[in-house]
DRENPA-3360 file (N, C-alpha, C; in nm, 2 decimals, always signed):
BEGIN
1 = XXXXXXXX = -0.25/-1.35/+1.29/-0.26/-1.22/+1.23/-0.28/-1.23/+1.08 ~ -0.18/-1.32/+0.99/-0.22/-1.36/+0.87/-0.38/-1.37/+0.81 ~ -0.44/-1.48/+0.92/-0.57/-1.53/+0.87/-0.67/-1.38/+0.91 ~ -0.65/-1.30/+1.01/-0.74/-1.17/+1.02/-0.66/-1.07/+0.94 ~ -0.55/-1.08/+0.90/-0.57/-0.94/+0.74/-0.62/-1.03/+0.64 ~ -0.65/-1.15/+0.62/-0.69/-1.16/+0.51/-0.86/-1.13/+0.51 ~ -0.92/-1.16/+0.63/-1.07/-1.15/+0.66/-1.10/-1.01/+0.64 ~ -1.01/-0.94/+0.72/-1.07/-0.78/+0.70/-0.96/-0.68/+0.74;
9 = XXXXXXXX = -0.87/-0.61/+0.66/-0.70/-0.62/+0.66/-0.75/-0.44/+0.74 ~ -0.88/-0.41/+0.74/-0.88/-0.25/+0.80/-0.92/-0.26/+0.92 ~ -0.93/-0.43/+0.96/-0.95/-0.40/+1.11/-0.89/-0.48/+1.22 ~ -0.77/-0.57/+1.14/-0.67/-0.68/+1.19/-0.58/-0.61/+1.28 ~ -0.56/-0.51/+1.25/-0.47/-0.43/+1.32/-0.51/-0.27/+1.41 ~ -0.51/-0.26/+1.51/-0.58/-0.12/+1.54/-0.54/+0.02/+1.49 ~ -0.60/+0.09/+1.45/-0.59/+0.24/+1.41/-0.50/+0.31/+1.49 ~ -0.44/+0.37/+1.38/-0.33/+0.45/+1.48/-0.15/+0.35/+1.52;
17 = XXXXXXXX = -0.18/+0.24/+1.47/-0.07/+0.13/+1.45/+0.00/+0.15/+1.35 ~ +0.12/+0.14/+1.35/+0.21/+0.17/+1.24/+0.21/+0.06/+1.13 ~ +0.16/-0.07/+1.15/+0.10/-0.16/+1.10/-0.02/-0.12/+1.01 ~ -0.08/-0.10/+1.10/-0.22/-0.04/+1.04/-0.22/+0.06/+0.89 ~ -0.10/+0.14/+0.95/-0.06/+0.26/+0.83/-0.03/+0.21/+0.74 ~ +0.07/+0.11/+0.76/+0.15/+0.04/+0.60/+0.03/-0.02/+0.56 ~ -0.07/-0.13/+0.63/-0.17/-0.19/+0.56/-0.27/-0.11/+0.46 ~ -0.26/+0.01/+0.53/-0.38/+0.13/+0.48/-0.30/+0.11/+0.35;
25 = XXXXXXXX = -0.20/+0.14/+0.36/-0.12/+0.22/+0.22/-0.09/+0.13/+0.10 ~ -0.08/-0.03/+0.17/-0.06/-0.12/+0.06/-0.20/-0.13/-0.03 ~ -0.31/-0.14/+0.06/-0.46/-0.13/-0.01/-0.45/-0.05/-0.11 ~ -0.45/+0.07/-0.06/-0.49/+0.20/-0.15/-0.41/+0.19/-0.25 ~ -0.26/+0.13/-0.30/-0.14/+0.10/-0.42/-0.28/+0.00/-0.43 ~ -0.32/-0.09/-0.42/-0.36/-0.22/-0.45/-0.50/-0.19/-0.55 ~ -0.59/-0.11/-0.45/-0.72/-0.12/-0.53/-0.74/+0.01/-0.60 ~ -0.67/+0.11/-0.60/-0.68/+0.30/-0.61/-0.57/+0.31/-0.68;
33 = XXXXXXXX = -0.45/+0.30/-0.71/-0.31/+0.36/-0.67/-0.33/+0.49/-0.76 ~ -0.41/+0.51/-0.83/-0.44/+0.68/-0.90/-0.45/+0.76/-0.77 ~ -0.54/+0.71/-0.70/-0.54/+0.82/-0.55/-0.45/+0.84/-0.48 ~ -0.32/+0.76/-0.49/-0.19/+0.75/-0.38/-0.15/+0.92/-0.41 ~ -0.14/+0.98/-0.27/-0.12/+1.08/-0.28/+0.01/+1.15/-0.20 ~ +0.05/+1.29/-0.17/+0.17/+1.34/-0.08/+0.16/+1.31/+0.08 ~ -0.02/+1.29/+0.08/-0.06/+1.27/+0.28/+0.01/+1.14/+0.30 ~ -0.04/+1.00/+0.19/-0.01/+0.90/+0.25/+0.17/+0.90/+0.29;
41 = XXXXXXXX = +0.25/+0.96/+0.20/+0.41/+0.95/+0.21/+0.40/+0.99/+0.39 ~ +0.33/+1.13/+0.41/+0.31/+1.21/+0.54/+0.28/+1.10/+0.65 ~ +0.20/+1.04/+0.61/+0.14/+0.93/+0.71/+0.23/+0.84/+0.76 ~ +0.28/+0.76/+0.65/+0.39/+0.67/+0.66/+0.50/+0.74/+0.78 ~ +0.55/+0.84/+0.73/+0.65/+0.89/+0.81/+0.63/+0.92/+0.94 ~ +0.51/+1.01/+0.95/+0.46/+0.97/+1.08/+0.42/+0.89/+1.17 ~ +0.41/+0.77/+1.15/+0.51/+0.63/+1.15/+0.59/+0.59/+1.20 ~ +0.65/+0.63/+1.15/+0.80/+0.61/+1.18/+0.89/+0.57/+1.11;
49 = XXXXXXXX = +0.82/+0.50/+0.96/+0.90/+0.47/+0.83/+0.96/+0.57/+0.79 ~ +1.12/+0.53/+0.72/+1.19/+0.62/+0.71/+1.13/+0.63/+0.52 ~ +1.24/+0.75/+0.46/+1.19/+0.69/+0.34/+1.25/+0.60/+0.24 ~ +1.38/+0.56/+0.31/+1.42/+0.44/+0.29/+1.26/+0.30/+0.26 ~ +1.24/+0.28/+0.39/+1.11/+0.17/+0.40/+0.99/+0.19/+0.34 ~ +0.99/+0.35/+0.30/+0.85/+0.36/+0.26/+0.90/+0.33/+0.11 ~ +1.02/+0.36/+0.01/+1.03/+0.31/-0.13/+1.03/+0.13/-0.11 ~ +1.10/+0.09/-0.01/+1.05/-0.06/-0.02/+0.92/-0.11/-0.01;
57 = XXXXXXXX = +0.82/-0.06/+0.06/+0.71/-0.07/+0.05/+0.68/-0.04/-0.11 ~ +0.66/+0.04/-0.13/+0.61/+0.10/-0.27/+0.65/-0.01/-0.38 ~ +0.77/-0.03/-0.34/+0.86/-0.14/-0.49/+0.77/-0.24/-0.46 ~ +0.78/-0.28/-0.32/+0.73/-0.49/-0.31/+0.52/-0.47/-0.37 ~ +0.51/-0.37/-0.28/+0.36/-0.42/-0.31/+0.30/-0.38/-0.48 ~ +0.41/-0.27/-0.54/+0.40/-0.28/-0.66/+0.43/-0.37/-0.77 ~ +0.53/-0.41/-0.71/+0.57/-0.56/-0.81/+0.50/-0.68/-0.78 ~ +0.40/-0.71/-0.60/+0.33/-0.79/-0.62/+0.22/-0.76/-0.70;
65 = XXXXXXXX = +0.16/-0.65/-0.71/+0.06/-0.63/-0.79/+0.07/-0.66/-0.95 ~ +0.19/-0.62/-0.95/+0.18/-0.64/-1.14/+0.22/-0.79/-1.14 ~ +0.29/-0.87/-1.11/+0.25/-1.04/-1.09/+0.15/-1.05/-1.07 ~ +0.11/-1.01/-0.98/-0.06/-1.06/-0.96/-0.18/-1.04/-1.05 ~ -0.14/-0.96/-1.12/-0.25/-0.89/-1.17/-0.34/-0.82/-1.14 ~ -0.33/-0.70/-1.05/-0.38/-0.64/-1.02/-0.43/-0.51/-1.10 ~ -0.49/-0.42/-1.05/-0.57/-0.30/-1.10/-0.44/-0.18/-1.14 ~ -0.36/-0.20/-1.08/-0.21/-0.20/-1.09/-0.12/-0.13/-1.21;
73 = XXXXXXXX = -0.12/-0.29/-1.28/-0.06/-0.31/-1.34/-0.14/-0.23/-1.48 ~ -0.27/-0.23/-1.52/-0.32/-0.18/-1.58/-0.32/-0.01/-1.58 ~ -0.30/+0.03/-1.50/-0.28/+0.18/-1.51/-0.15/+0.20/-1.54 ~ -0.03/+0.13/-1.53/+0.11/+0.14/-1.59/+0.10/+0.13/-1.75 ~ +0.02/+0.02/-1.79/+0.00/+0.06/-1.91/-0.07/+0.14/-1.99 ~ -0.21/+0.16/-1.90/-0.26/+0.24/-1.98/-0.21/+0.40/-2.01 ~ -0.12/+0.40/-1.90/-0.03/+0.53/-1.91/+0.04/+0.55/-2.05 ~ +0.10/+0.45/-2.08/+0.20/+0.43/-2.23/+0.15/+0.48/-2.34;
81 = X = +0.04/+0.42/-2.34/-0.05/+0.45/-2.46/-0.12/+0.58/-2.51;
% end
């Protein structure tokens, strides 16, 4: 599973998988997170993440991003300024 999210993480898992959902949602934090919006929270839940899981979600893939350096981390700052 590892080596097919990393080849192509929107199609490792099938649509409509609760897998699938969180993958969707870590992307969109990942490459977008200006676009993260109230549907994705909707989605998640529908789901079946409570919102317990869906703030862990949010925390881990956000803090991997800003270690990482991602696109991320730059909108947190450019917010400040």
């Amino acid at each position: 599973m590892v080596a097919a999210l990393k080849q192509d993480p929107f199609t490792a898992v099938p649509a409509g998988d609760r897998l699938h959902t969180l993958v969707a949602f870590a992307i969109r934090l990942t490459q977008s997170p200006q676009q993260a919006e109230a549907n994705d929270i909707v989605s998640l839940r529908r789901a079946g993440l409570s919102d317990h899981a869906i703030h862990d979600v949010v925390t881990i893939v956000s803090y991997f991003n800003f270690v990482n350096g991602s696109p991320l981390d730059w909108v947190l700052i450019s917010n400040r300024q």
